[in-house]
ZADO-1210 file (C-alpha; in nm, 4 decimals, padded with zeros to 6 digits):
<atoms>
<atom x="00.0753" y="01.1991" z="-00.0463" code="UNK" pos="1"/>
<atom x="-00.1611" y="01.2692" z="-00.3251" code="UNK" pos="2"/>
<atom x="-00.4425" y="01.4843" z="-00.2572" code="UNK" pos="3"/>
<atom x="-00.7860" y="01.4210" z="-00.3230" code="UNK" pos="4"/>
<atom x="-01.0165" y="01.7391" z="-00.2471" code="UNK" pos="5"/>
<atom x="-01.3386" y="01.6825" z="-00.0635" code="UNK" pos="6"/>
<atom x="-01.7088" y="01.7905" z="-00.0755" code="UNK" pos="7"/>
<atom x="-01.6915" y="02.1148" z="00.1764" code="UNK" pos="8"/>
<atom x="-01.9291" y="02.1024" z="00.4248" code="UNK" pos="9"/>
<atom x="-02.0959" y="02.4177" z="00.5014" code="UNK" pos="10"/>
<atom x="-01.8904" y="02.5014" z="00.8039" code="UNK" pos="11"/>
<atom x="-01.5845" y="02.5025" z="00.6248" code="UNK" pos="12"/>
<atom x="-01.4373" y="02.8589" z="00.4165" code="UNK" pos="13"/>
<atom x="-01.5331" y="02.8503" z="00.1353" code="UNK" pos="14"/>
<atom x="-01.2504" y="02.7645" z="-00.1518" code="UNK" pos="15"/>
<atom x="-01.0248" y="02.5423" z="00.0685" code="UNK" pos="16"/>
<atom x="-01.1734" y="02.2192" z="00.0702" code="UNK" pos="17"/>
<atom x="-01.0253" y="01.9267" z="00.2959" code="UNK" pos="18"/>
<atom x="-00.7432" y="01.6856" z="00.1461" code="UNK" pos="19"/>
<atom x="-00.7062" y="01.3532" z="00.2603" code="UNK" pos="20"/>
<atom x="-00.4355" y="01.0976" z="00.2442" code="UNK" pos="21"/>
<atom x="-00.5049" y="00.8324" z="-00.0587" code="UNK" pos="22"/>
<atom x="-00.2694" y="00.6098" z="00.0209" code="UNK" pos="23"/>
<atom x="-00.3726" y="00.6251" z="00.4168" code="UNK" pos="24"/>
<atom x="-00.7128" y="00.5759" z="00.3164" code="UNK" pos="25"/>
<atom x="-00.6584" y="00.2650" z="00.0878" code="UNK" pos="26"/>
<atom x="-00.5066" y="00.1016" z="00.3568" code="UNK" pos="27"/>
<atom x="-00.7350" y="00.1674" z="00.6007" code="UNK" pos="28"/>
<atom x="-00.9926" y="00.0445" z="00.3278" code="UNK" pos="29"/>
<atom x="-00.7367" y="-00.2821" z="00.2740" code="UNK" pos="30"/>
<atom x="-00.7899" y="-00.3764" z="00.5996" code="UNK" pos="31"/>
<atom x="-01.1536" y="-00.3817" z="00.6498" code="UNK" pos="32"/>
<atom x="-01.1924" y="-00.5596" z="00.2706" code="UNK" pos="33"/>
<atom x="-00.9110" y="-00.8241" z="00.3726" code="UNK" pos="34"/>
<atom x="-01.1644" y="-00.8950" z="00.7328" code="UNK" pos="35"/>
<atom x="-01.4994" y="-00.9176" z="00.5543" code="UNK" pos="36"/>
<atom x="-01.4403" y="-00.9821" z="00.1748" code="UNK" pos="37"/>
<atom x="-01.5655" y="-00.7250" z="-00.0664" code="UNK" pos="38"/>
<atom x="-01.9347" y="-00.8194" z="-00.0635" code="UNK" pos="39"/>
<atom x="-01.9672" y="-00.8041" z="00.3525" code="UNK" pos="40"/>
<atom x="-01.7649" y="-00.4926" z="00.3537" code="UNK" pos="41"/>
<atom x="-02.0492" y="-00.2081" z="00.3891" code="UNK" pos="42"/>
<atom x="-01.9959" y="00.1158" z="00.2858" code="UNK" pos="43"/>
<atom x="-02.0885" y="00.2033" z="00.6371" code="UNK" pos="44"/>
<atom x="-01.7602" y="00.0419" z="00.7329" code="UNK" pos="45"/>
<atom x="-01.5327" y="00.1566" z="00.4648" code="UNK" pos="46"/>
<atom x="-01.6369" y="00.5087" z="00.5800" code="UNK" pos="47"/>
<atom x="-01.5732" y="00.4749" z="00.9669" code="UNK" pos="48"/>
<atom x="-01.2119" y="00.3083" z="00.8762" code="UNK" pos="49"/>
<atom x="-01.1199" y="00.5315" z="00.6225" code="UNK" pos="50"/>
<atom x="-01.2547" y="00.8367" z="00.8219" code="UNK" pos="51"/>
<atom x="-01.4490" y="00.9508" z="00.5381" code="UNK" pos="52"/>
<atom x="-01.7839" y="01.0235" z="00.4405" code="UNK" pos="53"/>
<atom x="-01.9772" y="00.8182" z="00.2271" code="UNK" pos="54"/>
<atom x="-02.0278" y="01.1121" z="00.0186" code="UNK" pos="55"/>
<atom x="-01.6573" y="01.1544" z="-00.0007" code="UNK" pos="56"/>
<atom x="-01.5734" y="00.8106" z="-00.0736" code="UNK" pos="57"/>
<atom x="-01.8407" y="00.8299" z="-00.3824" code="UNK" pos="58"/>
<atom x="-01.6779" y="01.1414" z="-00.4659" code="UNK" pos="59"/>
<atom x="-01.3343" y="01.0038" z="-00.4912" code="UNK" pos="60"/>
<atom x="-01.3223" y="00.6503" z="-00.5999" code="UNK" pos="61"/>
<atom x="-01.7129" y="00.6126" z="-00.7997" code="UNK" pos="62"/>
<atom x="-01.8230" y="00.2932" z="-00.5648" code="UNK" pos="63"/>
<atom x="-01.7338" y="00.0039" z="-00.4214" code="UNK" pos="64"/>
<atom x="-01.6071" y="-00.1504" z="-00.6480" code="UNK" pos="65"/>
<atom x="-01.3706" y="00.1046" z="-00.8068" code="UNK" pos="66"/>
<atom x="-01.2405" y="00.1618" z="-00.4592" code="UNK" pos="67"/>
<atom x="-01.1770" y="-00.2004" z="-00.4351" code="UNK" pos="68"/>
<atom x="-00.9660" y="-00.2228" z="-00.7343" code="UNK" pos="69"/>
<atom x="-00.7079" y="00.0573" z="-00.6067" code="UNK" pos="70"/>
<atom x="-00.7033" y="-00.1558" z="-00.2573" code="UNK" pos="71"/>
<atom x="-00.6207" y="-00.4679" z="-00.4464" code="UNK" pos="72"/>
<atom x="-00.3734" y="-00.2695" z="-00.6738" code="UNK" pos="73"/>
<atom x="-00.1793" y="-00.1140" z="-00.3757" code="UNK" pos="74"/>
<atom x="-00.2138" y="-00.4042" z="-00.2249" code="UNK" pos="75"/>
<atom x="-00.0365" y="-00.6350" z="-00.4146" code="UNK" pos="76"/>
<atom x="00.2271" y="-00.3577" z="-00.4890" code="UNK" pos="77"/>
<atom x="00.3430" y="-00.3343" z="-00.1491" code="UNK" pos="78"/>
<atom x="00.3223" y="-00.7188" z="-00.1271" code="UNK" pos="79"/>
<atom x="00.5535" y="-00.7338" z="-00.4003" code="UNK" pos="80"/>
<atom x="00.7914" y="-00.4418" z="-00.2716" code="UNK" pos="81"/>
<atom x="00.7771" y="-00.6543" z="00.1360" code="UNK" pos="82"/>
<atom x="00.8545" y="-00.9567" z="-00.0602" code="UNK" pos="83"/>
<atom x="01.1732" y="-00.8217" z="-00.2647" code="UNK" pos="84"/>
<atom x="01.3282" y="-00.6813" z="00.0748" code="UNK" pos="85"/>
<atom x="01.2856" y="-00.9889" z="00.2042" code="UNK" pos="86"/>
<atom x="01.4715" y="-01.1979" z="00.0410" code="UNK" pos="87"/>
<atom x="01.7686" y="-00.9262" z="-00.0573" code="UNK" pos="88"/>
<atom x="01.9718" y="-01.1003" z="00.2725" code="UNK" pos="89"/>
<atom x="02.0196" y="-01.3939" z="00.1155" code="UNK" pos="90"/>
<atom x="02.1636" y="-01.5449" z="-00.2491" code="UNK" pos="91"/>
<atom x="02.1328" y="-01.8750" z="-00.3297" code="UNK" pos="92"/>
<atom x="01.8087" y="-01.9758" z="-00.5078" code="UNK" pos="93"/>
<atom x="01.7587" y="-02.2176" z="-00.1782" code="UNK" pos="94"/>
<atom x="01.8010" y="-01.9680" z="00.0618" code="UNK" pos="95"/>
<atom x="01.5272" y="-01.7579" z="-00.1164" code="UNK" pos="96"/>
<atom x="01.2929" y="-02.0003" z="-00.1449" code="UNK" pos="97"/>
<atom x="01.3276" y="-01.9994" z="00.2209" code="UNK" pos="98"/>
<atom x="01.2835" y="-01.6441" z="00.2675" code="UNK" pos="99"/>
<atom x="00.9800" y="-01.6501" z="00.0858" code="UNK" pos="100"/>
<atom x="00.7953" y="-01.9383" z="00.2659" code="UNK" pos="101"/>
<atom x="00.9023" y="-01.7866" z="00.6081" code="UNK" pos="102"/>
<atom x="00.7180" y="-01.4325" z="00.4902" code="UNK" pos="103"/>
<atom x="00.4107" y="-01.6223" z="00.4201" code="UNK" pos="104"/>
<atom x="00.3984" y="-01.7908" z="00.7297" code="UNK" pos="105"/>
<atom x="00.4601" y="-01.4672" z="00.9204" code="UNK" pos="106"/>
<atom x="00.2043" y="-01.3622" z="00.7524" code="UNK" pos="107"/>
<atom x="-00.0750" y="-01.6252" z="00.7850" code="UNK" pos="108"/>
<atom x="00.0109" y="-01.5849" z="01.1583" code="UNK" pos="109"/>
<atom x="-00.2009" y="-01.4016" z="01.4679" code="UNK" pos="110"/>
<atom x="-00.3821" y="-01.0772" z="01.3473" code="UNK" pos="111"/>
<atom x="-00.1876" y="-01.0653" z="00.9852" code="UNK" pos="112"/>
<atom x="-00.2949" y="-01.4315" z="00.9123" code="UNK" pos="113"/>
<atom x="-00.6769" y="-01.3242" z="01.0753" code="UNK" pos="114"/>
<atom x="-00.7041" y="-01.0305" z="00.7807" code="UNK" pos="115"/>
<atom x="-00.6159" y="-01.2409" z="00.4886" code="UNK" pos="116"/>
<atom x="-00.4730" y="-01.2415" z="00.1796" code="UNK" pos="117"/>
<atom x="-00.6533" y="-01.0301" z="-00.1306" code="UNK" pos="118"/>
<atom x="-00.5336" y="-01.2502" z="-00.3678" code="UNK" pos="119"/>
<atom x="-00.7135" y="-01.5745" z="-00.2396" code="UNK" pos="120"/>
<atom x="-01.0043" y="-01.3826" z="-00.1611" code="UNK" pos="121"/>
<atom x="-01.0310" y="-01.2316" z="-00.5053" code="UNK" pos="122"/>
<atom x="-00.9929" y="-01.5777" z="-00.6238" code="UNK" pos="123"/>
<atom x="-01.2715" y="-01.7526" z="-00.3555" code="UNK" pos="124"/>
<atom x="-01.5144" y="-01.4385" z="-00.3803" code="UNK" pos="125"/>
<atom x="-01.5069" y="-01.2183" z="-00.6792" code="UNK" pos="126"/>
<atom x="-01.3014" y="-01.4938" z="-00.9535" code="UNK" pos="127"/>
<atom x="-01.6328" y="-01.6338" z="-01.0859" code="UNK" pos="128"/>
<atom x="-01.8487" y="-01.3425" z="-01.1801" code="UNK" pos="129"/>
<atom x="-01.6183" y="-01.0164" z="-01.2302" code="UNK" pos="130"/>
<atom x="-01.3793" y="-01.0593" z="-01.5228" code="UNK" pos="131"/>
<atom x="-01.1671" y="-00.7813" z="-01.4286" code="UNK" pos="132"/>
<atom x="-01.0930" y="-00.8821" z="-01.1215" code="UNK" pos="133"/>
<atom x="-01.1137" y="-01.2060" z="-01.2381" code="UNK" pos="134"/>
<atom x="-00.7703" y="-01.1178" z="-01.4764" code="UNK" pos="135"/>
<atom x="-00.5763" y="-00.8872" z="-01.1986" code="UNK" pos="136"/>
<atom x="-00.6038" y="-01.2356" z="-00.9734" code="UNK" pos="137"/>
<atom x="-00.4777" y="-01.4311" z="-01.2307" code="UNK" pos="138"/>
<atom x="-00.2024" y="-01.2159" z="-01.2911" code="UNK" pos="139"/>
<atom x="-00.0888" y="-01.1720" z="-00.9446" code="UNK" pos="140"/>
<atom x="-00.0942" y="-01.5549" z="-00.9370" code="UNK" pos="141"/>
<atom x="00.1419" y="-01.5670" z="-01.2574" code="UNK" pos="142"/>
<atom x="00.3576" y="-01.3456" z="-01.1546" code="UNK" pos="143"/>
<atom x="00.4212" y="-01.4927" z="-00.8070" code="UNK" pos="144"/>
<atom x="00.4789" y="-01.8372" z="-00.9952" code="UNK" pos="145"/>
<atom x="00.7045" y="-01.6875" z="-01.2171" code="UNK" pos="146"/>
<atom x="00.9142" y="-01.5512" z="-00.9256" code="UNK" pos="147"/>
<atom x="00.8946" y="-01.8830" z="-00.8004" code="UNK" pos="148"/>
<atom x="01.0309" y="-02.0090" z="-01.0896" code="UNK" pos="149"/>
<atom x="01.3271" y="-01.7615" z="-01.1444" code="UNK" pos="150"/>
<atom x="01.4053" y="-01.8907" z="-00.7633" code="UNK" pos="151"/>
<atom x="01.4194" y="-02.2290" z="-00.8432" code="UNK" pos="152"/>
<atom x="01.6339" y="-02.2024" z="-01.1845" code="UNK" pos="153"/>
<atom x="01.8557" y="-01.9585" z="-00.9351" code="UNK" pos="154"/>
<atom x="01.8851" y="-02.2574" z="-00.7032" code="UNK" pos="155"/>
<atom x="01.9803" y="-02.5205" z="-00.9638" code="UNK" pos="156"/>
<atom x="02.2414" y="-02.2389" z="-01.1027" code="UNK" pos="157"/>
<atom x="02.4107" y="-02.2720" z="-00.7957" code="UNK" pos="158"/>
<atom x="02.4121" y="-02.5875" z="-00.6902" code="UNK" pos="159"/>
<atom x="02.1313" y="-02.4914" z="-00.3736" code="UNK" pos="160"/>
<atom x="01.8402" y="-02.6862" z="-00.5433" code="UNK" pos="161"/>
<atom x="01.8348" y="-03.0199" z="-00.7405" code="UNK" pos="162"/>
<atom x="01.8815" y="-03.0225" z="-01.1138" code="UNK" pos="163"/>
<atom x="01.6754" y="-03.3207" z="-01.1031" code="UNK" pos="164"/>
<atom x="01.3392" y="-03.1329" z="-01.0422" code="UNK" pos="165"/>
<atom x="01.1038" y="-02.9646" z="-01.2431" code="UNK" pos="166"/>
<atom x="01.1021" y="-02.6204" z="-01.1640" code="UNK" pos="167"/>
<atom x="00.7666" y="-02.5823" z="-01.3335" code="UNK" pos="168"/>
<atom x="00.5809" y="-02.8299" z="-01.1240" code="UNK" pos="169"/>
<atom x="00.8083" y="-02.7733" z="-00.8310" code="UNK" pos="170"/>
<atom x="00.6686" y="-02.4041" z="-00.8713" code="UNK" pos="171"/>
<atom x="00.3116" y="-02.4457" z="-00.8665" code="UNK" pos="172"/>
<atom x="00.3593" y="-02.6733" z="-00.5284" code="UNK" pos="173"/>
<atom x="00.5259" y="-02.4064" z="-00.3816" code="UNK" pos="174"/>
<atom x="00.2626" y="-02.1891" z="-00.5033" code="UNK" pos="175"/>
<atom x="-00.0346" y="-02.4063" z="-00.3447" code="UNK" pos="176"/>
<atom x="00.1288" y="-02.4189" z="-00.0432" code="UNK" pos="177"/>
<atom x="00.1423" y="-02.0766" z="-00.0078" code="UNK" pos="178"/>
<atom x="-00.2139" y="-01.9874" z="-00.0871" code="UNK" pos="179"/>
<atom x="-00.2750" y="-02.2565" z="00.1864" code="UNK" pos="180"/>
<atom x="-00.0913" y="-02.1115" z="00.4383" code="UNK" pos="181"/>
<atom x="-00.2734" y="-01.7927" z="00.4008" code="UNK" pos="182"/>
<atom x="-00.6366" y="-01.9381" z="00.3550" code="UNK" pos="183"/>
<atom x="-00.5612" y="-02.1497" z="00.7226" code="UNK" pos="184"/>
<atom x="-00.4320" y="-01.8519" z="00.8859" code="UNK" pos="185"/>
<atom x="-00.7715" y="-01.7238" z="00.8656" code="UNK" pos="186"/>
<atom x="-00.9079" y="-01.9454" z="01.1424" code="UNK" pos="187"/>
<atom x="-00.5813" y="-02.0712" z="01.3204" code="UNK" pos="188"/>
<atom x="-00.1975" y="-02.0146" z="01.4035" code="UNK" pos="189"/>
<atom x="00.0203" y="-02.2891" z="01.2365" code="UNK" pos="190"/>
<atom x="00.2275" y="-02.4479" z="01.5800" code="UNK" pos="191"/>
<atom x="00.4774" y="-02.6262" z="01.3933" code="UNK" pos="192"/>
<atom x="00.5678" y="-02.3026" z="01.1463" code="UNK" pos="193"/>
<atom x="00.9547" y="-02.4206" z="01.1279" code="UNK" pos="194"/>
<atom x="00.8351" y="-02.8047" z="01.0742" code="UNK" pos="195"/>
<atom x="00.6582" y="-02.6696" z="00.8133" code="UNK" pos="196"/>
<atom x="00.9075" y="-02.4613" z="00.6650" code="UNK" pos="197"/>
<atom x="01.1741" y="-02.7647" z="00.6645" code="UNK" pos="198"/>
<atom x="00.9027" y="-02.9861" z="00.5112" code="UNK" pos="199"/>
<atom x="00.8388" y="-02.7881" z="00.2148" code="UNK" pos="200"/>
<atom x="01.1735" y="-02.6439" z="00.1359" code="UNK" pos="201"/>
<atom x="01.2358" y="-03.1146" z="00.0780" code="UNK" pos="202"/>
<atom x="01.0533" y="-03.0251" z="-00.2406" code="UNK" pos="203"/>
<atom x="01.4319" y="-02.8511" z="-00.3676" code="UNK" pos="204"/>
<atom x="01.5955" y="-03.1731" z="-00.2925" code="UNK" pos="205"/>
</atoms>
């Protein structure tokens, strides 16, 4: 836990001002910016699910924005880390690939799919008009290509994936159905989520 200290209010002794939980309060700040998007979530909001003060929130993280870039930082660090221990199960490149698809689809399912994804609404919202969020977007998108990739070359190392594909191009499909899956689990459930799964993985053959 790192410890950020707080304006004391009046009531409190003097010298010992309160601590809070960053990392509990990014994520509680995740949440409400994955719901609304950054420019519908209100301060107002941040402060009732992060349990802070508006004050307090100034205080620590500047404004909105600021705030917004640790959420989107953490967030795609623990994406990352979910992701990894995911797929540690399984070797083959095919098997992978598998894992990964069926952790998107978990997630662009019921209340997980109804939040959203950070990355594709950095990309819809903020992509235009903020260059640096514009460039932490564009490298989460990279690197989750470039894992992709590694994947598919892992596959066609042992025999799980065709040599005759591209992994390049075979990449980026994977990649757009991914950001799919988590833009449509933002209004429904997918019914047919192992139809799906079988259906894409026929890219690898």
């Amino acid at each position: 836990m790192v410890a950020i200290p707080m304006q004391p209010s009046p009531s409190r002794e003097r010298g010992r001002p309160r601590e809070f939980d960053t990392g509990l309060a990014l994520d509680n700040a995740m949440t409400v910016f994955r719901e609304k998007g950054f420019h519908a979530a209100s301060v107002s909001d941040l402060s009732r699910a992060m349990n802070l003060t508006a004050g307090s929130i100034y205080k620590a993280f500047t404004d909105k924005r600021t705030l917004f870039l640790n959420v989107f930082e953490r967030y795609t660090s623990l994406r990352n880390a979910q992701l990894r221990q995911q797929i540690e199960s399984v070797t083959t490149g095919r098997e992978r690939i598998a894992q990964v698809l069926r952790f998107y689809l978990k997630s662009s399912h019921e209340i997980e799919g109804r939040r959203g994804c950070l990355v594709v609404a950095g990309t819809v919202e903020l992509l235009t008009f903020d260059d640096e969020v514009a460039g932490l977007v564009r490298q989460a998108i990279t690197r989750n290509k470039a894992f992709l990739i590694s994947l598919i070359e892992l596959g066609q190392r042992d025999g799980s994936v065709s040599t005759a594909i591209d992994a390049q191009a075979a990449s980026t499909l994977m990649l757009y159905i991914v950001l799919g899956m988590r833009v449509a689990g933002k209004v429904e459930n997918n019914p047919d989520a192992d139809s799906t799964l079988e259906l894409a993985l026929k890219i690898l053959d």
